[in-house]
ZAMARGU-4260 file (C-alpha; in steps of 0.2 Angstrom, whole numbers, plus 5000, padded with zeros to 4 digits):
<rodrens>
0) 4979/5023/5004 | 4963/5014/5004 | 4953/5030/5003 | 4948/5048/4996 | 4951/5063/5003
5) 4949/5082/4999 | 4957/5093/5010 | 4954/5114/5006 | 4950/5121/4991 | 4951/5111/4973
10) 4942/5114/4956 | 4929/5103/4951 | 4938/5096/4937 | 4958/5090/4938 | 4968/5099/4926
15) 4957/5114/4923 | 4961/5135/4926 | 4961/5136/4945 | 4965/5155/4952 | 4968/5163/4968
20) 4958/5177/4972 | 4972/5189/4961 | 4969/5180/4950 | 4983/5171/4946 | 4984/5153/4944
25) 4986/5141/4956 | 5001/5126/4951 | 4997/5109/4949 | 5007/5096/4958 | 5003/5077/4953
30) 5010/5067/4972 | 5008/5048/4961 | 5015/5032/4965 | 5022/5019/4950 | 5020/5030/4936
35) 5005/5036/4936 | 5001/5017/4939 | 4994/5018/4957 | 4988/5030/4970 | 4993/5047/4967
40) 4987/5065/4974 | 4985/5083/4968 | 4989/5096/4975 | 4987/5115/4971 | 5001/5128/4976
45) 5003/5147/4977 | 5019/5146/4970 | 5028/5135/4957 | 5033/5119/4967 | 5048/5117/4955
50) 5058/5132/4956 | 5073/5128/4967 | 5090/5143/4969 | 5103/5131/4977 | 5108/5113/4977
55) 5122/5106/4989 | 5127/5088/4993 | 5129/5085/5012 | 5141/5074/5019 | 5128/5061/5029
60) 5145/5054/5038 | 5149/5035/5041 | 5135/5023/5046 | 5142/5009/5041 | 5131/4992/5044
65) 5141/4975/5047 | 5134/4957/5043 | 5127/4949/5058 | 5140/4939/5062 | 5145/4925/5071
70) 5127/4922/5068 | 5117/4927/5085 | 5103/4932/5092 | 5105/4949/5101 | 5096/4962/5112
75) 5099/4981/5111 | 5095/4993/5126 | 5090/5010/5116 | 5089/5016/5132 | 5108/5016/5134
80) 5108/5027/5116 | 5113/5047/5118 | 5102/5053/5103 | 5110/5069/5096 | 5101/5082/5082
85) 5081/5080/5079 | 5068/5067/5075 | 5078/5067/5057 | 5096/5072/5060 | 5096/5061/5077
90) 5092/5046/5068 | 5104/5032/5075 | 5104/5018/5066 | 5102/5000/5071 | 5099/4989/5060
95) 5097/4987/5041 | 5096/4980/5023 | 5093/4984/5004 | 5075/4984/5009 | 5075/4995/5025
100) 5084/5005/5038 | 5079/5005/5055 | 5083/5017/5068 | 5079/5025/5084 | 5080/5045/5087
105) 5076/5053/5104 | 5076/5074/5103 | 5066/5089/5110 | 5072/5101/5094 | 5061/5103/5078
110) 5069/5095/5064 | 5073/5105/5045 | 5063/5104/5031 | 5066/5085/5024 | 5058/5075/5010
115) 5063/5055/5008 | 5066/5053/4990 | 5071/5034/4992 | 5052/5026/4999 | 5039/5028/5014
120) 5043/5032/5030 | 5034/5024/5047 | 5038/5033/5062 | 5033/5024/5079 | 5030/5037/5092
125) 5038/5026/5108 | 5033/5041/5119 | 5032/5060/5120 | 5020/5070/5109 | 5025/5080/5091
130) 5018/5092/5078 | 5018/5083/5060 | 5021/5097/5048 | 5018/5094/5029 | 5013/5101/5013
135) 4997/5091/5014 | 4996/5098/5032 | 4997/5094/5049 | 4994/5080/5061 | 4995/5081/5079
140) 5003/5064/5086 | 5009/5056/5102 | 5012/5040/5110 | 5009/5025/5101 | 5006/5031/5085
145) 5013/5025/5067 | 5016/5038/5056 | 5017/5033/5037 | 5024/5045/5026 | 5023/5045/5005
150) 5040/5045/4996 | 5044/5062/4991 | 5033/5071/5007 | 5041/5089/5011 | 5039/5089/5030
155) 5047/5092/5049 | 5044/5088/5063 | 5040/5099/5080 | 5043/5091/5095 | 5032/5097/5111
160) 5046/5091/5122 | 5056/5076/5121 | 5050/5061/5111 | 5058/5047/5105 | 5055/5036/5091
165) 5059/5020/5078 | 5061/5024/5063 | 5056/5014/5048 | 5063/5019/5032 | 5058/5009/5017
170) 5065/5007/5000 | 5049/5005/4994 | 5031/5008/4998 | 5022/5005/5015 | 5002/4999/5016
175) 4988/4992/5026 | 4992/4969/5020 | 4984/4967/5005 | 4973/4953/5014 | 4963/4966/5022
180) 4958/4976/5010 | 4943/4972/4995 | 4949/4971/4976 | 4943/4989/4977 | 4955/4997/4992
185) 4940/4996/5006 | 4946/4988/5023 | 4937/4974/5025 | 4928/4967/5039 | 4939/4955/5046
190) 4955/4968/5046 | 4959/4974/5062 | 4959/4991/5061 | 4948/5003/5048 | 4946/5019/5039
195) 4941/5026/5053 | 4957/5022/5064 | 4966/5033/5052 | 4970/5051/5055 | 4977/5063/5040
200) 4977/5081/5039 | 4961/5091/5037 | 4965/5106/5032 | 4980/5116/5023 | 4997/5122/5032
205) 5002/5138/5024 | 5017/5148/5026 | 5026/5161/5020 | 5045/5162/5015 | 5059/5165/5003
210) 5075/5153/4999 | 5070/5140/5010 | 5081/5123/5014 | 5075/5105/5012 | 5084/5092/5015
215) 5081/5078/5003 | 5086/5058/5005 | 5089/5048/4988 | 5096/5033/4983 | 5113/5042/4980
220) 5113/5051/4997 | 5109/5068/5004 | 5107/5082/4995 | 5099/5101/5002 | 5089/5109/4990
225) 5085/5128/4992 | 5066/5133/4987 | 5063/5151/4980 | 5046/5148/4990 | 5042/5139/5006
230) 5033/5123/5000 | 5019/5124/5012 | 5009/5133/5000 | 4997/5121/4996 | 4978/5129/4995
235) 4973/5113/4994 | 4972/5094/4988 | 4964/5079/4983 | 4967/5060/4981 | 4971/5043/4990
240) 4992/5049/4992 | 4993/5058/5010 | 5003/5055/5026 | 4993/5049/5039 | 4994/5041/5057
245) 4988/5026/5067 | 4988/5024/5085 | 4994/5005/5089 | 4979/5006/5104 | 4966/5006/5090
250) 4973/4990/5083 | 4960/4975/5088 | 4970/4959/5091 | 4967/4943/5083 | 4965/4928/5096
255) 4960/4908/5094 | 4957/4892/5108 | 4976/4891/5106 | 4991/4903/5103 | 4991/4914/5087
260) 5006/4914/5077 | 5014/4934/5072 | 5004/4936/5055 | 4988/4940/5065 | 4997/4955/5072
265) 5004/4962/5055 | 4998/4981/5054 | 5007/4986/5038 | 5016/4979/5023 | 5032/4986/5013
270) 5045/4978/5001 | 5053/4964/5008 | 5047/4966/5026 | 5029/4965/5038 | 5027/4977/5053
275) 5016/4969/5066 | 5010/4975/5084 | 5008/4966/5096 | 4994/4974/5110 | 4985/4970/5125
280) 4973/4955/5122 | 4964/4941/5131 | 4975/4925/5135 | 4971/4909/5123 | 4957/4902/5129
285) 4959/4882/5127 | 4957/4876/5145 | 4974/4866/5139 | 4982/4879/5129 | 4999/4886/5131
290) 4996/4904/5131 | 5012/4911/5126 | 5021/4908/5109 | 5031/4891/5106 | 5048/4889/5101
295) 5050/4895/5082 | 5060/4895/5070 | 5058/4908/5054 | 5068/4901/5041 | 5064/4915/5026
300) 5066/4928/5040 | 5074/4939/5053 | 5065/4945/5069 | 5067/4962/5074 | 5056/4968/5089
305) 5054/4982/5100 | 5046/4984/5117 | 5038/4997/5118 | 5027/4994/5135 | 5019/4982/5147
310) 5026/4964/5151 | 5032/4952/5139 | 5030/4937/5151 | 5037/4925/5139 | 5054/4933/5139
315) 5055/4937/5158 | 5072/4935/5164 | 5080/4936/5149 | 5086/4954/5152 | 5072/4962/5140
320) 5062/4979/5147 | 5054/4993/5140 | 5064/4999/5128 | 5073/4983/5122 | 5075/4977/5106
325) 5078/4960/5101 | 5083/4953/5086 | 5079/4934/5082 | 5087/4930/5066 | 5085/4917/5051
330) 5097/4902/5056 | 5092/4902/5075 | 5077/4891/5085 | 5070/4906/5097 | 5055/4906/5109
335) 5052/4906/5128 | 5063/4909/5142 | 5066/4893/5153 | 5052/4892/5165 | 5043/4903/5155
340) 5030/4890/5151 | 5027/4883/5168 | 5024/4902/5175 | 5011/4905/5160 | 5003/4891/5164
345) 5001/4892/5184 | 4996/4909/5181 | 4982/4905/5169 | 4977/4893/5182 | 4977/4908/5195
350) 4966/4916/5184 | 4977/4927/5175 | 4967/4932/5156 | 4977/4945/5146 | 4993/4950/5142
355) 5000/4966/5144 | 5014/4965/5131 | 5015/4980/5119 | 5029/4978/5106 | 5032/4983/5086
360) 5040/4969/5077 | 5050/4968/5059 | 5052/4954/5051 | 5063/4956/5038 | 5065/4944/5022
365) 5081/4946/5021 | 5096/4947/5033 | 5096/4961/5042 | 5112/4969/5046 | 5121/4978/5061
370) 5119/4997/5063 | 5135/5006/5074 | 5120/5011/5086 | 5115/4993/5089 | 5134/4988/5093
375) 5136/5002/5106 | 5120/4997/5117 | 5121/4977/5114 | 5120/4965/5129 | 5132/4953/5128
380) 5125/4941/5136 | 5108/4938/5129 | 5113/4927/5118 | 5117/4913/5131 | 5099/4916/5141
385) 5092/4900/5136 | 5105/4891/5141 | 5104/4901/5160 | 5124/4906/5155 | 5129/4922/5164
</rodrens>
């Protein structure tokens, strides 16, 4: 993270006698990313953070992904999906590579304990409103907010009803593009969004327990360690390491005379792939611009976007509503839907100045692969759309 942050109680030295009010001193937990190399946080807990009764391996049952093949453009209607379990358990999976899993998850139950051992996580809230529950503390989120997780963060969520969410799990680390940040982490003033866009926990979540479950993600697969203590026991902390979130309405969008292309929408940055939002903005200006994007062709990379509101004029027709995703990939010319053009245009001329689209977008830098949930809600026919094939 870009900034420091002190959230409840800490000694005024790192590494010094710190007690509790028996007396009895508090344990250190070093939160650091690359080795002690990069941004870390410490934390302070009532109990030791290492003392564990129980470990079992848990059987995370077959999601296998398969190449995207015959080469193809598709569109997935997540709406179609019958999510099972919680915001962790529930995780369908679409789509996938070495570098990330994507999924989409859709529950009203509060989730286990669960920590992801393998990279970040970003979780974009597509509609409903949860309770983020850490050991750094909690964050109340809702519609349109990206939650990025550090590797290694005991947490769960609490759903206040039914939310459904894409899921963005990394291999890696996720961050704000190195373009908009200074040499010294400060966002600079041409980024589009800013410290102050960004919500973390602000004071400590404590509870109370004995031989409590946490479900924990590596590399190697699921495993479900039992804790001698609940983890939230953390009296405080300090450090540029902490889960925080981002509403996708505070991002301000980039426009020129003519159309932008995709890296002016790019939010956050992680190994091998680029989230970007695309939001509300005005229409490109030029008095002869075309104000919707051209036909492209992304040679190092697949596409993978989700709708998440509004109207994406420049795939009207084509079967894509809120809740679609479509998937664009290397090796295939994509852009507007016949007609699409002509529309924008005559509706520029009647006066027409902003767009309404709201969508998340992954590109992806290398293929990505198909995930059983994206087979069971694909529409067949999208791929033929621009050729007006039924």
């Amino acid at each position: 993270m870009p900034h420091y942050r002190v959230v409840g109680e800490v000694p005024r030295k790192r590494h010094i006698q710190f007690r509790g009010p028996d007396g009895g001193l508090y344990k250190e937990e070093l939160m650091g990313e690359e080795g002690f190399s990069s941004d870390s946080s410490l934390l302070y807990h009532r109990h030791a953070p290492t003392a564990i009764v129980k470990a079992e391996a848990v059987d995370a049952g077959p999601a296998a992904l398969v190449p995207n093949l015959p080469l193809s453009p598709r569109h997935f209607r997540t709406r179609e999906l019958s999510p099972d379990g919680d915001l962790v358990s529930g995780r369908l999976l679409l789509a996938g590579n070495a570098d990330v899993r994507i999924s989409y998850a859709e529950s009203a139950a509060p989730s286990e304990l669960y920590r992801d051992s393998k990279g970040d996580e970003c979780v974009y809230i597509a509609s409903g409103r949860a309770r983020f529950e850490s050991a750094y503390g909690a964050l109340d989120v809702g519609e349109g907010d990206y939650v990025v997780i550090p590797t290694g963060t005991i947490h769960r969520w609490v759903p206040e009803g039914r939310v459904t969410a894409l899921v963005v799990e990394a291999a890696g680390h996720i961050r704000p593009p190195r373009r908009y940040l200074s040499q010294f982490g400060q966002f600079l003033e041409h980024a589009p969004y800013s410290e102050r866009d960004l919500r973390a926990p602000a004071e400590p979540l404590l509870a109370d327990g004995a031989e409590v479950p946490v479900l924990v993600r590596t590399r190697g697969g699921l495993t479900r360690l039992t804790y001698a203590r609940h983890p939230f026991d953390v009296v405080g902390w300090d450090g540029c390491l902490y889960p925080y979130a981002f509403n996708i309405q505070d991002f301000e969008p980039i426009v020129k005379r003519t159309h932008a292309p995709p890296p002016v929408h790019q939010t956050f940055e992680g190994p091998g792939f680029v989230i970007c939002s695309f939001c509300p903005r005005p229409l490109d200006f030029d008095p002869e611009a075309v104000p919707i994007p051209y036909n492209h062709h992304n040679v190092d990379s697949d596409e993978f976007m989700f709708y998440a509101g509004g109207d994406y004029t420049a795939r009207r027709g084509s079967g894509i509503d809120v809740g679609s995703i479509s998937l664009h990939p290397a090796g295939f010319t994509h852009g507007p839907q016949p007609g699409a053009v002509e529309a924008a245009v005559e509706a520029v001329r009647q006066g027409a100045t902003r767009t309404s689209e709201l969508a998340v977008m992954l590109d992806t830098f290398r293929p990505l692969d198909l995930g059983p949930a994206a087979l069971a809600c694909e529409d067949p026919a999208y791929a033929w759309t621009w050729a007006g094939r039924e």
